[in-house]
SETORDO-15158 format. One record per residue (C-alpha): residue in one letter; residue number from 1; x, y, z. Coordinates in nm, 2 decimals. Layout:
SETORDO-15158
PT | A | NUM | X | Y | Z .
...
END
This chain:
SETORDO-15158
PT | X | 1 | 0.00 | 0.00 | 0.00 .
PT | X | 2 | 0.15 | 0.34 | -0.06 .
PT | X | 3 | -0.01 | 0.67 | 0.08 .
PT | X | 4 | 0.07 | 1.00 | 0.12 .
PT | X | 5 | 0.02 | 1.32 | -0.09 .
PT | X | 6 | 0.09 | 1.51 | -0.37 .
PT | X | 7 | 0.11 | 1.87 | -0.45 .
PT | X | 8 | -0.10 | 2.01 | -0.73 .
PT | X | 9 | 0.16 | 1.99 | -1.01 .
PT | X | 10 | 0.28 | 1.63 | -0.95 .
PT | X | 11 | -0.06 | 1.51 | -0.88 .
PT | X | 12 | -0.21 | 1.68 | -1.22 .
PT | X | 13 | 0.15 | 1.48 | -1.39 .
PT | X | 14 | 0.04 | 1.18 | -1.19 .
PT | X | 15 | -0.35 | 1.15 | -1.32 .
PT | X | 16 | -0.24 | 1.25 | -1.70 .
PT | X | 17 | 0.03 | 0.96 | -1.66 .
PT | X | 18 | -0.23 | 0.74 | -1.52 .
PT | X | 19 | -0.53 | 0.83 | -1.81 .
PT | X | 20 | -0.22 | 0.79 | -2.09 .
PT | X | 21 | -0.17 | 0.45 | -1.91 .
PT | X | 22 | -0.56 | 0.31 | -1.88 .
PT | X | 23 | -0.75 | 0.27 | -2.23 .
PT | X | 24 | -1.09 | 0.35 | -2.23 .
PT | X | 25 | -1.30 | 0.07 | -2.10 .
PT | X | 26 | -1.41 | -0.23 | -2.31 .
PT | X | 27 | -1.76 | -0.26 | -2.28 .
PT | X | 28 | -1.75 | -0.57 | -2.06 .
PT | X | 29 | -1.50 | -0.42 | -1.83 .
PT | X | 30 | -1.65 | -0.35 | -1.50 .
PT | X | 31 | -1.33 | -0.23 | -1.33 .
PT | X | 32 | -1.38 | 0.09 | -1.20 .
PT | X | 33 | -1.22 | 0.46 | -1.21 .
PT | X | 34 | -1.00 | 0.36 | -0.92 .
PT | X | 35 | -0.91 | -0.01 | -1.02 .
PT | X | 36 | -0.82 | 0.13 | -1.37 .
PT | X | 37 | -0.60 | 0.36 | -1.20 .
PT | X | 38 | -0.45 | 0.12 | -0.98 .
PT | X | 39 | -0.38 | -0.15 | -1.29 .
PT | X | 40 | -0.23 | 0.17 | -1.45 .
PT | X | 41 | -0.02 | 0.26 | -1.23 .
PT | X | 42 | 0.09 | -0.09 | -1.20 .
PT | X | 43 | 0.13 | -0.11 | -1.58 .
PT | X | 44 | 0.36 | 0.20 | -1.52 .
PT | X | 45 | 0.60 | 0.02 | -1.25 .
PT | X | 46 | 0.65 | -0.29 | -1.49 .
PT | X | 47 | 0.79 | -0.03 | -1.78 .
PT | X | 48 | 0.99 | 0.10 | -1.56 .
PT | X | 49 | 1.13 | -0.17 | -1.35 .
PT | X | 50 | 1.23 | -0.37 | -1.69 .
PT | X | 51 | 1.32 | -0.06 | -1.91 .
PT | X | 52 | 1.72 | -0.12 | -1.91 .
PT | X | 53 | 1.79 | 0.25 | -1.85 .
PT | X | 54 | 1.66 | 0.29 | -1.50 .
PT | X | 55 | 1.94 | 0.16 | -1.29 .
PT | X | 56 | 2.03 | 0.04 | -0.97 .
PT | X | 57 | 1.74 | -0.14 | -0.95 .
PT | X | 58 | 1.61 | -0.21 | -1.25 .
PT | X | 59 | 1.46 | -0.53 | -1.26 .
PT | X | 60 | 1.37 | -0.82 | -1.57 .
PT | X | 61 | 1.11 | -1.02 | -1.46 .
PT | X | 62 | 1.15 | -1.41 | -1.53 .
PT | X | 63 | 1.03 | -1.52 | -1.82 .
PT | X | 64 | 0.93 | -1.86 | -1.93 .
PT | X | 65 | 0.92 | -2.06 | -2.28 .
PT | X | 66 | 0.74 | -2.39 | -2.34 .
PT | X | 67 | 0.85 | -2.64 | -2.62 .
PT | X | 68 | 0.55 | -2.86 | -2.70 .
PT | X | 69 | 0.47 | -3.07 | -3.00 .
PT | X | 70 | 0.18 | -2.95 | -3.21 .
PT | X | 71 | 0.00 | -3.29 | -3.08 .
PT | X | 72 | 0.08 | -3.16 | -2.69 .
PT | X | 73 | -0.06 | -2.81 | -2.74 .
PT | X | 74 | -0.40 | -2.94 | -2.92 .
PT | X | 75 | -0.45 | -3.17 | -2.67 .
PT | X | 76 | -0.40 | -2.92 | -2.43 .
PT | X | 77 | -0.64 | -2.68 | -2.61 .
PT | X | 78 | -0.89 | -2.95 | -2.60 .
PT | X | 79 | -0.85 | -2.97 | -2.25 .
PT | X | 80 | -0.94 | -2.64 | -2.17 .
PT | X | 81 | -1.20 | -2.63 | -2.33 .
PT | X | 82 | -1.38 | -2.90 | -2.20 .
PT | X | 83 | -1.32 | -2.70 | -1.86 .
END
């Protein structure tokens, strides 16, 4: 959780960030103003933390990379959905 305030300038940088961040809602989105803002912001951290320039600290999250035979993924395709 974070809290604490802004001032009027860094705020107003702060909400155009977070609208340039959150598309407008699809029409079966039923997120709210403040969810959106929070996935945003979130959105925000990730391009941060992995853009290579913002160092110490900057962060790659773990990736990871399946090798399946065709067969293996439609059979797994199947499976889900008969879920």
């Amino acid at each position: 959780m974070i809290k604490g305030q802004l001032d009027s300038i860094a705020g107003h940088r702060l909400r155009l960030a977070l609208e340039a961040a959150t598309p407008h809602p699809a029409a079966d989105d039923d997120r709210d103003f403040g969810q959106r803002a929070a996935d945003a912001l979130d959105a925000i951290a990730t391009r941060i933390l992995t853009d290579k320039t913002t160092t110490p600290g900057a962060h790659v999250p773990p990736q990871v990379s399946l090798l399946l035979t065709e067969e293996t993924w439609a059979g797994a395709r199947r499976a889900l959905r008969h879920q």
